[in-house]
Backbone bond lengths (Angstrom), bond angles and torsions (degrees), N, CA, C in turn:
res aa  C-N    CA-C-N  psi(-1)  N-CA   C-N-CA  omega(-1)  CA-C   N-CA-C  phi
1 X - - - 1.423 - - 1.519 111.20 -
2 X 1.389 118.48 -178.56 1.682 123.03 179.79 1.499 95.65 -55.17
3 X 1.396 102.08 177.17 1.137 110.33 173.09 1.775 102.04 -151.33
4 X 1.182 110.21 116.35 1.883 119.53 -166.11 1.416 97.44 -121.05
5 X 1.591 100.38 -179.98 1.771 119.13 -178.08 1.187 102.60 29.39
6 X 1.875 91.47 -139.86 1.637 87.60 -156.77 1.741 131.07 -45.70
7 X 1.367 96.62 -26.69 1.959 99.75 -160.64 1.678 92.57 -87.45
8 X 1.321 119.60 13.85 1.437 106.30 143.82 1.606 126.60 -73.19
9 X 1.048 114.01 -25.99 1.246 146.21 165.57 2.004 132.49 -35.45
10 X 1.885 67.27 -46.15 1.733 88.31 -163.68 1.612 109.74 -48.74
11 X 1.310 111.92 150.86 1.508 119.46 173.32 1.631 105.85 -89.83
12 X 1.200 125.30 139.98 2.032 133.86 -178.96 1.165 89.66 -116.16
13 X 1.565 110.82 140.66 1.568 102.39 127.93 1.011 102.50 -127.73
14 X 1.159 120.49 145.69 1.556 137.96 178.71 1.740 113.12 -105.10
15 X 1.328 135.54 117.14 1.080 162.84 178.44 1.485 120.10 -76.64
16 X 1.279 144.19 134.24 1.817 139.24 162.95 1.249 98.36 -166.93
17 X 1.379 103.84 139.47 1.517 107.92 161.09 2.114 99.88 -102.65
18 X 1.649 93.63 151.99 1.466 99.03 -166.75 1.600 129.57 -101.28
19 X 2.134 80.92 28.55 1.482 105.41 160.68 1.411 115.20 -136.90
20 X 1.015 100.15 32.74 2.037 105.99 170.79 1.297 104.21 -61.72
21 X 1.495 124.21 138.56 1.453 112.44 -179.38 1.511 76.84 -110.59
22 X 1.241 156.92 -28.11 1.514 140.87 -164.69 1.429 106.81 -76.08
23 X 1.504 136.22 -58.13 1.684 122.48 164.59 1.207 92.02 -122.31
24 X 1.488 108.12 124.15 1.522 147.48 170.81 1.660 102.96 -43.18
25 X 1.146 109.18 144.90 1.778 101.59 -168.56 1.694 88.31 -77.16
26 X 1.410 129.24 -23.28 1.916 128.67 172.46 1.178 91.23 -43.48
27 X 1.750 144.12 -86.22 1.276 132.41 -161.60 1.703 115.82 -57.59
28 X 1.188 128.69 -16.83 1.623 118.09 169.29 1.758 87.48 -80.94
29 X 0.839 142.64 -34.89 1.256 109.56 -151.23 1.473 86.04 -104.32
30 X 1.195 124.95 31.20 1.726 105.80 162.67 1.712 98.52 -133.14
31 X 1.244 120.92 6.08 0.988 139.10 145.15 1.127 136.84 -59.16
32 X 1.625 104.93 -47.92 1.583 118.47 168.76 1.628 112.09 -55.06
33 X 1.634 98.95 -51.71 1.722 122.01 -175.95 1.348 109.88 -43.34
34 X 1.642 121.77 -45.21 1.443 147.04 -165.37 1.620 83.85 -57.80
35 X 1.522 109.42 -77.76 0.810 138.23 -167.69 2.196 122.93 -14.23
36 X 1.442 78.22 -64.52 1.603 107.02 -172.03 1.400 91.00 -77.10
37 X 1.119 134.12 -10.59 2.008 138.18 172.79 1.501 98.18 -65.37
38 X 1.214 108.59 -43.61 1.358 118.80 -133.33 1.884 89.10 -107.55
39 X 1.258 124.52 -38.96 1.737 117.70 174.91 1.345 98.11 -131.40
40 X 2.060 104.41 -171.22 1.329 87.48 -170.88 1.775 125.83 -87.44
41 X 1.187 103.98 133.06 1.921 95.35 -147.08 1.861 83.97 -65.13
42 X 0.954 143.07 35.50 1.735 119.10 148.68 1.289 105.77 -89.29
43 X 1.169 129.48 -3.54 1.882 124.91 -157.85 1.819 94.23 -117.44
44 X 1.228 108.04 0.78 2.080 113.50 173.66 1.710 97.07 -116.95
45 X 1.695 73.03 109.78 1.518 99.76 157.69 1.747 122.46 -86.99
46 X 1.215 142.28 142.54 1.168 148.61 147.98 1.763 127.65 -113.75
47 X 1.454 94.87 105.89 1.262 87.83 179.25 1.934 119.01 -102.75
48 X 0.883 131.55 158.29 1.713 132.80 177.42 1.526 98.92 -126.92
49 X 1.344 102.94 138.73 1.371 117.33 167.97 1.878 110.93 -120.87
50 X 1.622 105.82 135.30 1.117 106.52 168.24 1.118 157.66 -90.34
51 X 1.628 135.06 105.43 1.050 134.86 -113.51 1.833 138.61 75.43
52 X 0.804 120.03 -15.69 1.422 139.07 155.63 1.462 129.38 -34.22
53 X 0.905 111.75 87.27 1.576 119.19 -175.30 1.991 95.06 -65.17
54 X 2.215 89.85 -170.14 1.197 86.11 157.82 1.464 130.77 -66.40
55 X 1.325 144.71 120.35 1.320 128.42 -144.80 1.579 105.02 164.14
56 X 1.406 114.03 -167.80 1.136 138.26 155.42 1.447 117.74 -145.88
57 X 1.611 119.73 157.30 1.138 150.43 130.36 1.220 156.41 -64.51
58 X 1.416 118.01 158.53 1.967 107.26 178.72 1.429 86.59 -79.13
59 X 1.348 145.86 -55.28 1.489 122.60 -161.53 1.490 115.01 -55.91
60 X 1.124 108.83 -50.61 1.451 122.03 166.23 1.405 134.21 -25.24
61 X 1.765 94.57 -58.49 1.450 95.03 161.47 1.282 123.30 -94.86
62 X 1.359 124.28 10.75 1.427 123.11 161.89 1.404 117.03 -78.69
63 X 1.550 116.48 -36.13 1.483 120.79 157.52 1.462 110.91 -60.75
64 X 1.075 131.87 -9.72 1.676 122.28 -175.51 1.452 90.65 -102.14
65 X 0.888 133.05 -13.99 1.716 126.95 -160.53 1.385 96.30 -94.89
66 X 1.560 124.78 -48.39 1.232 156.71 -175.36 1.335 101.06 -61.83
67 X 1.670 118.92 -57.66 1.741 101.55 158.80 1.427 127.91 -53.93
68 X 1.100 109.17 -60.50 1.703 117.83 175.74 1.421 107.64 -19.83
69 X 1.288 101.69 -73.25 1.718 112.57 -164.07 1.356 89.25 -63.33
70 X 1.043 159.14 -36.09 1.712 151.11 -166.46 1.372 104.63 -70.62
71 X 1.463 117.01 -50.25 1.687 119.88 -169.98 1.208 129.55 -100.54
72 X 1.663 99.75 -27.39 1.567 113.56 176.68 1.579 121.99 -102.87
73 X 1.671 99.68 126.33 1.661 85.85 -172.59 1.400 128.31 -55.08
74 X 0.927 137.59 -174.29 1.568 139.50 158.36 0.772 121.22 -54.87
75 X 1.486 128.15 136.64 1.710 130.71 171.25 1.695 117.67 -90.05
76 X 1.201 124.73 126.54 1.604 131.08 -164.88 1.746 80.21 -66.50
């Protein structure tokens, strides 16, 4: 559905490694595109990792950690 007020707002990051054989890094990155249609595309991040299957990484999750602490407050 639309998407108004605040959760236009929202901050993404979007993640792929640019050897996933299960979704092709083509569908994240037209995903991302969708994406920035749909909120305001300065607050969608896309990151690619090289070599990266379906999976994760230490860079990967250092960029996810690196969002967290940017958007999400602190936990007591």
């Amino acid at each position: 559905g639309p998407i108004s007020g605040v959760n236009k707002e929202i901050a993404v990051l979007q993640c792929h490694g640019d050897c996933d054989p299960l979704v092709p890094l083509m569908f994240g990155s037209l995903t991302v595109e969708k994406l920035k249609t749909m909120i305001n595309p300065a607050n969608v991040t896309f990151r690619t990792y090289s070599g990266m299957m379906h999976s994760s990484c230490i860079e990967e999750m250092m960029d996810v950690k690196q969002f967290i602490d940017k958007h999400l407050p602190p936990v007591d």
